[in-house]
C-alpha positions as CSV (number, residue, x, y, z in Angstrom):
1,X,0.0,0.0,0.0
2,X,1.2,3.8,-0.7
3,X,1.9,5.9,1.2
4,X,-0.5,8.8,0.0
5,X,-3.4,6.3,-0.1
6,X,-2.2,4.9,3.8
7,X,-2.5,9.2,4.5
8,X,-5.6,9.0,3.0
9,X,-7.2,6.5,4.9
10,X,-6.2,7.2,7.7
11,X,-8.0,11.0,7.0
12,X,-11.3,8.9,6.6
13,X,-11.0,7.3,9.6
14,X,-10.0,9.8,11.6
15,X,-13.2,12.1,9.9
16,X,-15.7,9.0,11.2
17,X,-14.2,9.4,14.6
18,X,-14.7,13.0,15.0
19,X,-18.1,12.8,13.6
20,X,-19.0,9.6,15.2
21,X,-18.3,11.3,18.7
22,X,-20.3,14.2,17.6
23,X,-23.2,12.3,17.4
24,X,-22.5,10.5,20.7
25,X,-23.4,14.5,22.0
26,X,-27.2,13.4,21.7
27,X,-29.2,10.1,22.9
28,X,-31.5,10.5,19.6
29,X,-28.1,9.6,17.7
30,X,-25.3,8.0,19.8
31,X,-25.7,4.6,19.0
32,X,-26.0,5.4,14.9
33,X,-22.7,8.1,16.4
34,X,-21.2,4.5,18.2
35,X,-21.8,2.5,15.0
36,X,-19.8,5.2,12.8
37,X,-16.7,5.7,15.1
38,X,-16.6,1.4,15.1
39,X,-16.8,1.7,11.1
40,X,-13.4,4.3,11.4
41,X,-11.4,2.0,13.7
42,X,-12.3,-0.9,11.6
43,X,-10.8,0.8,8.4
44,X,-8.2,1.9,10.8
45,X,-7.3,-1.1,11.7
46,X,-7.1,-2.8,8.6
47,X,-5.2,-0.2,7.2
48,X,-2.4,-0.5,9.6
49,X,-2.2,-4.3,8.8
50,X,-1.8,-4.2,5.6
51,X,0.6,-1.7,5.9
52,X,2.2,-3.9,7.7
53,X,2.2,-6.9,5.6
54,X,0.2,-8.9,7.7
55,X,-1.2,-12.2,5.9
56,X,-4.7,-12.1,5.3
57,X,-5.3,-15.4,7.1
58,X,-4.1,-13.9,10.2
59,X,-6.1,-10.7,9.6
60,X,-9.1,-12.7,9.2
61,X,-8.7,-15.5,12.0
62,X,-8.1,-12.4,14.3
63,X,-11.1,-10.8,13.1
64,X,-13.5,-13.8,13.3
65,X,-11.9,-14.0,17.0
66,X,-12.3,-10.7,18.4
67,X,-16.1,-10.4,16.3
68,X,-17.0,-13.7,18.4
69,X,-15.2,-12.2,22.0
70,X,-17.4,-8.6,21.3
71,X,-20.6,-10.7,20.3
72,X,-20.3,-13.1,23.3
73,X,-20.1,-10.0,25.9
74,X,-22.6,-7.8,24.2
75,X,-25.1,-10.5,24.9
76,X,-24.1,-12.3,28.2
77,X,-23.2,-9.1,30.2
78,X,-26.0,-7.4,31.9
79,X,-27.2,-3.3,31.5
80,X,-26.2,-3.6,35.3
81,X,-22.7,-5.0,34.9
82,X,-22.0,-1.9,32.4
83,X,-20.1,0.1,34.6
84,X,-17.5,-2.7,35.7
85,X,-17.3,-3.6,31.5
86,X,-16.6,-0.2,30.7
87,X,-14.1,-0.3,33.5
88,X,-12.5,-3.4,32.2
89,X,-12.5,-2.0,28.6
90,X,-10.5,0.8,29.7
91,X,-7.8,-1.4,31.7
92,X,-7.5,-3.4,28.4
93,X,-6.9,-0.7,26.3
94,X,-4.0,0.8,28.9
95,X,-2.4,-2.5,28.8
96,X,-2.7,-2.6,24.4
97,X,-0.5,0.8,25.0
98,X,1.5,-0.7,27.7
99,X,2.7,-3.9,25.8
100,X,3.3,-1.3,22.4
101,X,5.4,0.7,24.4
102,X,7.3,-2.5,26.0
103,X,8.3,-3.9,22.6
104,X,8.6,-0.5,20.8
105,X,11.9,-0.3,23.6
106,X,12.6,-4.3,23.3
107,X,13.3,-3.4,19.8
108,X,16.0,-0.5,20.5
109,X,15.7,3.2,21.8
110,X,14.8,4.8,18.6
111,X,17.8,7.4,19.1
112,X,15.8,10.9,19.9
113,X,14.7,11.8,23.0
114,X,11.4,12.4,21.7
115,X,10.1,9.0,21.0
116,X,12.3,7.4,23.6
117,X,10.0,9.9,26.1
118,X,6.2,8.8,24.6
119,X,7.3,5.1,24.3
120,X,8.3,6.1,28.7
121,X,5.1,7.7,29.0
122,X,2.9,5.0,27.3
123,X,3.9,2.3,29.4
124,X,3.8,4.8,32.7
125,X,0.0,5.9,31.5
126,X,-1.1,2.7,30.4
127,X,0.1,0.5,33.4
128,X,-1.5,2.8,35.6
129,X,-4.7,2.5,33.4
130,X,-4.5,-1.1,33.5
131,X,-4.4,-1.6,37.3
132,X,-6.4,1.4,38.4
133,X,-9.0,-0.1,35.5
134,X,-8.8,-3.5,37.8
135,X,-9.4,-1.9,41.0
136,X,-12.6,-0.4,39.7
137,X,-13.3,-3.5,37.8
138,X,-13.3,-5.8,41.3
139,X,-15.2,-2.3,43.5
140,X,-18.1,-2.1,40.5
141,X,-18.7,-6.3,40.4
142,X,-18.5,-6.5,44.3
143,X,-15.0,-8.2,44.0
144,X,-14.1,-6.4,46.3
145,X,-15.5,-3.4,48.9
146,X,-16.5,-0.4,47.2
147,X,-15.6,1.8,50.5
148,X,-12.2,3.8,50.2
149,X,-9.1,2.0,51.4
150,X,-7.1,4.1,53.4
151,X,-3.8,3.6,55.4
152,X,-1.3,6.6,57.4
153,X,0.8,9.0,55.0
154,X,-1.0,7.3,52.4
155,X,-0.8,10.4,49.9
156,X,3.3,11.3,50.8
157,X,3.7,7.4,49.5
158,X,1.8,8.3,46.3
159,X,4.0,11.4,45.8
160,X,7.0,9.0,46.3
161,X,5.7,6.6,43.7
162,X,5.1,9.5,41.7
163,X,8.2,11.3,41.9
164,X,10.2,7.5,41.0
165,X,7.9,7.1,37.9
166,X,9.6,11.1,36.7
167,X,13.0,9.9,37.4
168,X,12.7,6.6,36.3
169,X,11.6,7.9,32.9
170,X,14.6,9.8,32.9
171,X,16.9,7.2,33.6
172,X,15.3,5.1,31.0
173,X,16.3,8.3,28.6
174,X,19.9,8.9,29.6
175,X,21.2,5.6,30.4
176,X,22.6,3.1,28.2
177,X,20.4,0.0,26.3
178,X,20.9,-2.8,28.5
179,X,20.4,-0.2,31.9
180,X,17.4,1.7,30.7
181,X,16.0,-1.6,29.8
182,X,16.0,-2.9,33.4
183,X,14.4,0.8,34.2
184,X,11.6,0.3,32.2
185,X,11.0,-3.1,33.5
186,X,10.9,-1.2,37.2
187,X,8.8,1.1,35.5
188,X,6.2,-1.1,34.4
189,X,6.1,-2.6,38.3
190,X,6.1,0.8,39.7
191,X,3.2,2.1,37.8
192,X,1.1,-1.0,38.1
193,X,1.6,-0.3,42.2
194,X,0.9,3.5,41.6
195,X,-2.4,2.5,39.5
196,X,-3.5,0.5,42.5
197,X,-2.7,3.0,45.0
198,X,-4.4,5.6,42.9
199,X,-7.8,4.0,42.6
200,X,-8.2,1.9,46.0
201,X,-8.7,5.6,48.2
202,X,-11.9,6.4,46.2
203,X,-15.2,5.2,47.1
204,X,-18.0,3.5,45.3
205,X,-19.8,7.1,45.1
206,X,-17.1,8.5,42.8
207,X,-17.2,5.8,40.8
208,X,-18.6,7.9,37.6
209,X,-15.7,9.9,37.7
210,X,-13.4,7.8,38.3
211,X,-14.6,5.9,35.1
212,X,-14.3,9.1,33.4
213,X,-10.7,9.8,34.5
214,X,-9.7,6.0,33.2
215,X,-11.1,6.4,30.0
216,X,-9.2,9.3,29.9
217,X,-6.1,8.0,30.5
218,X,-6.4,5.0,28.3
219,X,-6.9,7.4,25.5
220,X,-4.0,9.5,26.4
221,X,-1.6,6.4,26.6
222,X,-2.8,5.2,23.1
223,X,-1.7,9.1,22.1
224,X,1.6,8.4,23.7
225,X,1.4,4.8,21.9
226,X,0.5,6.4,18.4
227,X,3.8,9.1,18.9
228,X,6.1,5.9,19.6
229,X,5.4,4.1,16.3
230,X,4.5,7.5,14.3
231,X,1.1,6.7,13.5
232,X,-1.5,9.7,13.2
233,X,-4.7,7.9,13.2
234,X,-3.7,6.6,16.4
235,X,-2.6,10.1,17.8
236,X,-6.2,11.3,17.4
237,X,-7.9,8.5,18.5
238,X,-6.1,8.4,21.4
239,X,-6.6,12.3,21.8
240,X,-9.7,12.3,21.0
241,X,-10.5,10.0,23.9
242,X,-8.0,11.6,26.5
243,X,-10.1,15.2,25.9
244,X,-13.7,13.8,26.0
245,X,-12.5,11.6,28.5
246,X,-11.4,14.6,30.7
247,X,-14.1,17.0,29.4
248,X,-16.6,14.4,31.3
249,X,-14.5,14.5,34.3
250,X,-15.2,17.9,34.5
251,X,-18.2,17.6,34.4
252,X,-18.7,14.7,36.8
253,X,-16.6,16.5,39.5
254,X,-18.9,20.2,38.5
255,X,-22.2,17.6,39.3
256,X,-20.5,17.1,42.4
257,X,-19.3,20.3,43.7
258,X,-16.0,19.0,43.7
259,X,-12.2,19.2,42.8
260,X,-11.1,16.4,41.2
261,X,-8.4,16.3,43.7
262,X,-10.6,16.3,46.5
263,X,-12.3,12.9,44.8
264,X,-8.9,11.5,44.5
265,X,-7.5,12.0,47.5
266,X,-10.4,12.9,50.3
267,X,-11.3,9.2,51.1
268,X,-14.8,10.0,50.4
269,X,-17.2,7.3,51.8
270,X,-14.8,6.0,54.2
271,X,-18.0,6.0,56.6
272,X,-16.6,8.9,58.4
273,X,-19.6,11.2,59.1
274,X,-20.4,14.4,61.3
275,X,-22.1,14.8,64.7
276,X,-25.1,16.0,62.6
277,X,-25.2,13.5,60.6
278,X,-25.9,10.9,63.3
279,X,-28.2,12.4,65.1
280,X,-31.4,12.9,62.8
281,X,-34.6,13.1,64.7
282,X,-37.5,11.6,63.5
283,X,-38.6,8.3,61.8
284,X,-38.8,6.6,58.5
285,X,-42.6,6.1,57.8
286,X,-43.0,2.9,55.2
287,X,-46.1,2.5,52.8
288,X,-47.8,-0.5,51.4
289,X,-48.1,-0.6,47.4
290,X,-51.6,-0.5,48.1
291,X,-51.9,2.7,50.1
292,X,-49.1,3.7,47.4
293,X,-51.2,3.3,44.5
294,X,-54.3,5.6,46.0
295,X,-51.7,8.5,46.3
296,X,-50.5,7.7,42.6
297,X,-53.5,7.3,41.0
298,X,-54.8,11.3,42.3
299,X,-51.0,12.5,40.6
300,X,-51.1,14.8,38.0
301,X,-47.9,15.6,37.7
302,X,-45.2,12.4,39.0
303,X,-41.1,12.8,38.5
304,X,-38.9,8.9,38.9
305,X,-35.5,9.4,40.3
306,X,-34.2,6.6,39.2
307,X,-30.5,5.5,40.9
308,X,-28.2,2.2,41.2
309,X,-30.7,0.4,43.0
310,X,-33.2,0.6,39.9
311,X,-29.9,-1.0,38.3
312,X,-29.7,-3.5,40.6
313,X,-32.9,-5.0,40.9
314,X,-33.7,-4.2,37.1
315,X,-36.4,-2.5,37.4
316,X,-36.5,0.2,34.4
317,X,-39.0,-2.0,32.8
318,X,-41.5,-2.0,36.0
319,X,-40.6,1.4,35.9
320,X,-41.5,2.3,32.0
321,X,-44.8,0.3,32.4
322,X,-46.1,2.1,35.2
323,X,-45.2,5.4,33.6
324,X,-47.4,4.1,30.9
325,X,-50.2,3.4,33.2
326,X,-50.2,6.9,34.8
327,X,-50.1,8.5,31.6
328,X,-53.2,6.2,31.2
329,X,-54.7,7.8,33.8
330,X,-54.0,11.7,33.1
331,X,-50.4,12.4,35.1
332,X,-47.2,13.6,33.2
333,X,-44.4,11.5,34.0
334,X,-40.7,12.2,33.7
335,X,-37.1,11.0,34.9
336,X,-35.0,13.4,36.8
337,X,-31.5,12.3,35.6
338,X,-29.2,13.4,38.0
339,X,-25.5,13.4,35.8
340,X,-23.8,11.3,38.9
341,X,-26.7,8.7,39.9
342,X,-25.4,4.9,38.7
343,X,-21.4,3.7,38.7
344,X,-21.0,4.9,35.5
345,X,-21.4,8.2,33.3
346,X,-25.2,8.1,31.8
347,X,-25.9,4.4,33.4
348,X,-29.2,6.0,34.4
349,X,-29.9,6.5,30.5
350,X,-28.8,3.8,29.4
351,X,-30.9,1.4,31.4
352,X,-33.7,3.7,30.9
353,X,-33.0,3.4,27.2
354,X,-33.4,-0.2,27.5
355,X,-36.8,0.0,28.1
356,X,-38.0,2.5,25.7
357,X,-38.6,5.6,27.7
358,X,-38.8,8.7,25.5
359,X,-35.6,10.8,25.2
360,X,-37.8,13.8,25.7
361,X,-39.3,12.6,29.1
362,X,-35.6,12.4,30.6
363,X,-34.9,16.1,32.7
364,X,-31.7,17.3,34.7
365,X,-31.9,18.4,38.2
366,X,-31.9,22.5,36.8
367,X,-35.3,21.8,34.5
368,X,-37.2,20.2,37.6
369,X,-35.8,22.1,40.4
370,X,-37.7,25.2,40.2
371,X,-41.1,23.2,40.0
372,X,-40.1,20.4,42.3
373,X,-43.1,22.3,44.4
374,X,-46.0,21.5,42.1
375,X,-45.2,17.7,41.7
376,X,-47.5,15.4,43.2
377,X,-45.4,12.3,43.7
378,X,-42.0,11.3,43.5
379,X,-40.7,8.2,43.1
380,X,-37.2,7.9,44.2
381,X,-36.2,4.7,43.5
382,X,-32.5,3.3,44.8
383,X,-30.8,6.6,44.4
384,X,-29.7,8.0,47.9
385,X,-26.9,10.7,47.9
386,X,-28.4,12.9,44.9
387,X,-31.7,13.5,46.5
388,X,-30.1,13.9,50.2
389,X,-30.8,17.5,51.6
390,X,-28.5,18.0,53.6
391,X,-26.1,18.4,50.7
392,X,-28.0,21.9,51.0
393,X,-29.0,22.3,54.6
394,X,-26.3,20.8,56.6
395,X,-22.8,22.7,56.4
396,X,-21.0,19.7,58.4
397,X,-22.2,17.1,55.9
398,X,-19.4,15.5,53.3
399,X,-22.1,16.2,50.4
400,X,-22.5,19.6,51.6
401,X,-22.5,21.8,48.1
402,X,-23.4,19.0,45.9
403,X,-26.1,20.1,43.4
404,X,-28.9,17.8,43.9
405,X,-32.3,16.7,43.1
406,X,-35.2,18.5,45.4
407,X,-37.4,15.7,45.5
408,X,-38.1,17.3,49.3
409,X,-39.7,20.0,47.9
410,X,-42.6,17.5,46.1
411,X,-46.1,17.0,48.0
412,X,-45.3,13.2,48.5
413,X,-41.9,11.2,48.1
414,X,-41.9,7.9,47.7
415,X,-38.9,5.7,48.5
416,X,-38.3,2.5,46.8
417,X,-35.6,1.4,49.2
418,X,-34.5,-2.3,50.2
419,X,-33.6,-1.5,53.8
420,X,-32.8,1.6,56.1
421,X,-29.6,2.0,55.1
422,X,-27.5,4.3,53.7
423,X,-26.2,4.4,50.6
424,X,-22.7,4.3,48.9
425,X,-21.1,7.3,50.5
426,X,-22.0,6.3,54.0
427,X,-23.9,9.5,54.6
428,X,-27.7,9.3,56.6
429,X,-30.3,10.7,54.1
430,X,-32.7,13.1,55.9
431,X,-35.0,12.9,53.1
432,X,-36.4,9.7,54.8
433,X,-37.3,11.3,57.9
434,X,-39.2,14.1,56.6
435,X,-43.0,14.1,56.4
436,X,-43.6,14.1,53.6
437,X,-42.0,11.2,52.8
438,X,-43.1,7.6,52.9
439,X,-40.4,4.2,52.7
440,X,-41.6,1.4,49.8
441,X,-39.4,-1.5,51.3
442,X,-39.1,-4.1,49.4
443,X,-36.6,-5.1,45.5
444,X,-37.7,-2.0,43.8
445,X,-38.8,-4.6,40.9
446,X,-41.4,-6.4,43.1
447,X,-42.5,-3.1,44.5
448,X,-43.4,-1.5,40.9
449,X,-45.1,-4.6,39.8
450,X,-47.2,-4.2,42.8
451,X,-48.1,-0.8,41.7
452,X,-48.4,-1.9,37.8
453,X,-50.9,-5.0,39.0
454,X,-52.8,-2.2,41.1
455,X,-53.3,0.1,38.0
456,X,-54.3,-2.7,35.7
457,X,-57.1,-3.8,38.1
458,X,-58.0,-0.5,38.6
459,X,-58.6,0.6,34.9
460,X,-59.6,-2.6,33.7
């Protein structure tokens, strides 16, 4: 293959991936946006190959293999196990750029500093990818605790760590083959530990921004990747990733009220929790689905509040049917979609996706806010810290700040909750305790089924 028509390929691709994540920028056209960017990597992909020489039997027995991995996944994994897949992909990807930079070195320093530094740099960014990616693989599946680890001078040992991945780059620069090769062997170790470290401080709550910052990274180490072998489509693939990747960090941490170094090194969650905090007066008033269903079946006007526990129990079908049914009966329904509810950026859409719900019906906390007062009912169901008040009233509470959803402010909250406790960050919900609020205990599923078998017999 030429080079001008290798240049020119690579051009296409790199055109589907920029429009491809346009469309990502809208629910009405992401997937059409996800099917595009896959088209670009393909050509990509099979681009690089041939300009490689690679026999086509290989290229098609590796094809046939990966299809079959992607197909298998797709369908076995569940809308629930998303986050912890996403997680993994990421952690794959930083150990693609890891293993690239590992033989791009094997095969001798290239002689300028320049590509000696991104080959450094992929195999820093992509080992700690790869770990920190496992860490949130094992928190997100229940592998291991989602709470924060944390142990004395933790952070002074992660500026240590950090400060010997610097200087070991270096000294992988300055010193002689057979040297710098043992260097980037400590390297690789080093930056598996510091990925580790990194990650296992930062509770299950941050987990959508912690996803964020991992895809980030694994895009940033495929830049660094791209730069080592001097390919361009892999340059802005892997920036292209890095900036949205960090764009949505942003964005995650704004949600939050929050630095990004106060996610990453404030131990959130760590079940730490003020005076106030434990000393709520009150207490939680539970409902029956029946005496649930009178209450619904007066709403004009109903908001769901959907959260991780919706996730969990699967319940965005129960959910969508029972918005049908009170659309049935008069009320306007839609989803507050608070940007941080779920383990994962947009799980909350994506599940509700799933089952059909209108684009249009899905709202952010600013749309709903100001007219939280006139809604009749809402149905808060699994969601805990986005809906907690005190992340407005109480000054000494860790969520103090946090933008959240007002469901308070409604006539009647319902809570679809399995128990009384509290949820991921560790922090007591006085939402529960207020009058105006009533406990559904119960799987959220079974509890909306209720409801849905109520409806039916009533309109029937």
């Amino acid at each position: 293959m030429s080079s001008s028509l290798q240049d020119f390929l690579y051009i296409i691709a790199s055109v589907l991936f920029i429009y491809g994540l346009k469309m990502l920028g809208k629910a009405e056209s992401a997937r059409r946006g996800n099917l595009v960017s896959a088209v670009g990597m393909l050509l990509a992909v099979f681009t690089v190959l041939l300009t490689k020489g690679i026999n086509w039997i290989w290229l098609v027995v590796a094809l046939i293999i990966g299809t079959a991995i992607g197909l298998l996944a797709a369908r076995r994994v569940q809308m629930t196990q998303m986050p912890e897949m996403v997680a993994l992909f990421n952690g794959l990807g930083g150990l693609a750029s890891l293993l690239v930079g590992w033989i791009e070195f094997h095969d001798g320093p290239k002689g300028d500093l320049f590509s000696t530094l991104t080959i450094g740099l992929a195999i820093v960014i992509g080992g700690v990818t790869f770990s920190g990616s496992m860490i949130a693989f094992a928190k997100l599946s229940g592998r291991m605790n989602g709470k924060p680890i944390l142990f004395k001078n933790q952070q002074l040992y992660n500026g240590g760590i950090l400060a010997g991945l610097v200087l070991g780059i270096i000294l992988m620069l300055l010193l002689p083959k057979g040297l710098g090769y043992l260097f980037m062997i400590l390297l690789i170790l080093t930056s598996l530990v510091f990925g580790v470290l990194g990650v296992i401080p930062i509770g299950g709550a941050d987990m959508p921004i912690v996803i964020s910052l991992l895809n980030s990274y694994s895009g940033l180490a495929a830049s660094m990747a791209g730069f080592a072998l001097n390919n361009n489509v892999l340059i802005v693939a892997g920036s292209l990733v890095g900036a949205s990747g960090l764009i949505l960090t942003q964005i995650m941490c704004k949600a939050m009220n929050r630095s990004l170094a106060n996610v990453l090194f404030s131990g959130f969650g760590s079940g730490e929790v003020s005076s106030s905090q434990q000393s709520i007066e009150g207490e939680m008033k539970a409902i029956s689905a029946e005496d649930a269903f009178y209450i619904l079946e007066a709403a004009q006007r109903v908001i769901v509040v959907p959260g991780y526990g919706m996730a969990v129990a699967q319940a965005q079908h129960a959910v969508r049917e029972l918005a049908q049914l009170l659309e049935q009966n008069g009320a306007e329904v839609n989803y507050a979609i608070h940007p941080v509810a779920g383990r994962m950026p947009g799980h909350m859409n994506v599940l509700l996706a799933e089952a059909n719900v209108p684009y249009e019906q899905l709202v952010e906390p600013d749309d709903v806010n100001p007219t939280m007062d006139n809604v009749d009912v809402a149905i808060v169901i699994g969601a805990n810290d986005v809906v907690n008040p005190a992340a407005r009233e109480e000054k000494a509470s860790p969520l103090y700040g946090m933008p959240i959803i007002n469901v308070d402010e409604a006539r009647n909250v319902f809570v679809l909750k399995r128990g009384k406790g509290t949820g991921f960050s560790g922090v007591e919900n006085p939402l529960f305790y207020k009058p105006n609020t009533r406990m559904l205990y119960g799987d959220a599923k079974d509890s909306l089924t209720k409801l849905v078998s109520e409806f039916k017999e009533a309109l029937s």
